[in-house]
Structure formats: C-alpha cells, structure tokens
PAPASE-204495 format. One record per residue (C-alpha): z, y negated, x negated; residue in three letters. Coordinates in pm, whole numbers, padded with zeros to 5 digits, always signed. Each point is the difference from the previous one (the first is absolute). Example, Ala and Ser with C-alpha at 12.3 -4.5 7.8 and 13.67 -1.06 7.14 Angstrom:
% PAPASE-204495
+00780+00450-01230ALA-00066-00344-00137SER
END
This chain:
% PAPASE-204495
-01000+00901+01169UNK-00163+00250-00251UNK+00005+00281+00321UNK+00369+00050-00051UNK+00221-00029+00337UNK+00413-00080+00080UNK+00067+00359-00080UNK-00174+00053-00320UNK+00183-00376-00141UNK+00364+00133+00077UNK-00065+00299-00147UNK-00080-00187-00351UNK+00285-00213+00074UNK+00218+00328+00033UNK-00101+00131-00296UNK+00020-00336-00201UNK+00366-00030+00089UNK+00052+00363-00104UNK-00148-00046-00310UNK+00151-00323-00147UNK+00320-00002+00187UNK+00064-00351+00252UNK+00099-00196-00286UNK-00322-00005-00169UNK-00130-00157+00280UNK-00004-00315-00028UNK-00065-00003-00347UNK-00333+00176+00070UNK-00085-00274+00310UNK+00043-00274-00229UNK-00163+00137-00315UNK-00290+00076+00298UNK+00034-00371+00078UNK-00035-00127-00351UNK-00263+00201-00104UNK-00231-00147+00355UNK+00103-00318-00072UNK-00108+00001-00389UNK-00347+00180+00178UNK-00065-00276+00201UNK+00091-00264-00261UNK-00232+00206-00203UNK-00281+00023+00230UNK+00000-00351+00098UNK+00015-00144-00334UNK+00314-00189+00048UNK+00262-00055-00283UNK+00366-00058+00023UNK-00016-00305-00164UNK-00299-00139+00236UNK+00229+00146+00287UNK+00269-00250-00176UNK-00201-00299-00010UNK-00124+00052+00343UNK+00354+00012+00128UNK+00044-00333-00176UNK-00285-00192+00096UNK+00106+00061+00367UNK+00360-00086-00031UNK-00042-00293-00157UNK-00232-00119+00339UNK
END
C-alpha cells in the first residue's frame, strides 16, 4: 500500500490525534466518508434521485 508499513501508519495516526484533538475525530472519518461516497456517486454516474427510484422499483417486488 503506496510502500508505507504498520509503523509509518501509526505514526500519522499519532500525529493526527495530536493535531485535531480526539474529538475531531469522528467528524473528520465521516466528512472522509461523505466525500468517497459523493466520489463514487460521481464517478459512476449515479444520482440520488435514480438511487431513490431504484430503491422503489425493488420494494415494490
């Protein structure tokens, strides 16, 4: 993964949580989490509103 070990990753961890504190957080992983999502949406040409109809269509079989 991008030639960086165990080691190297809790060391970027270590100085994450110094820098924004352990309440920021989660707020970062889910604004991370959003922003993928809305990339893959984005990349795959899907809408919310196709998403929506989808989800209909198979409910209602």
């Amino acid at each position: 993964m991008f030639g960086i070990g165990m080691s190297e990753l809790v060391i970027i961890l270590i100085i994450v949580l110094i820098i924004f504190g352990a309440g920021k957080l989660p707020e970062i992983g889910k604004g991370l989490g959003k922003g993928i999502k809305n990339f893959k949406q984005a990349v795959t040409g899907q809408d919310d509103e196709e998403g929506a109809k989808k989800k209909e269509l198979d409910a209602k079989d």
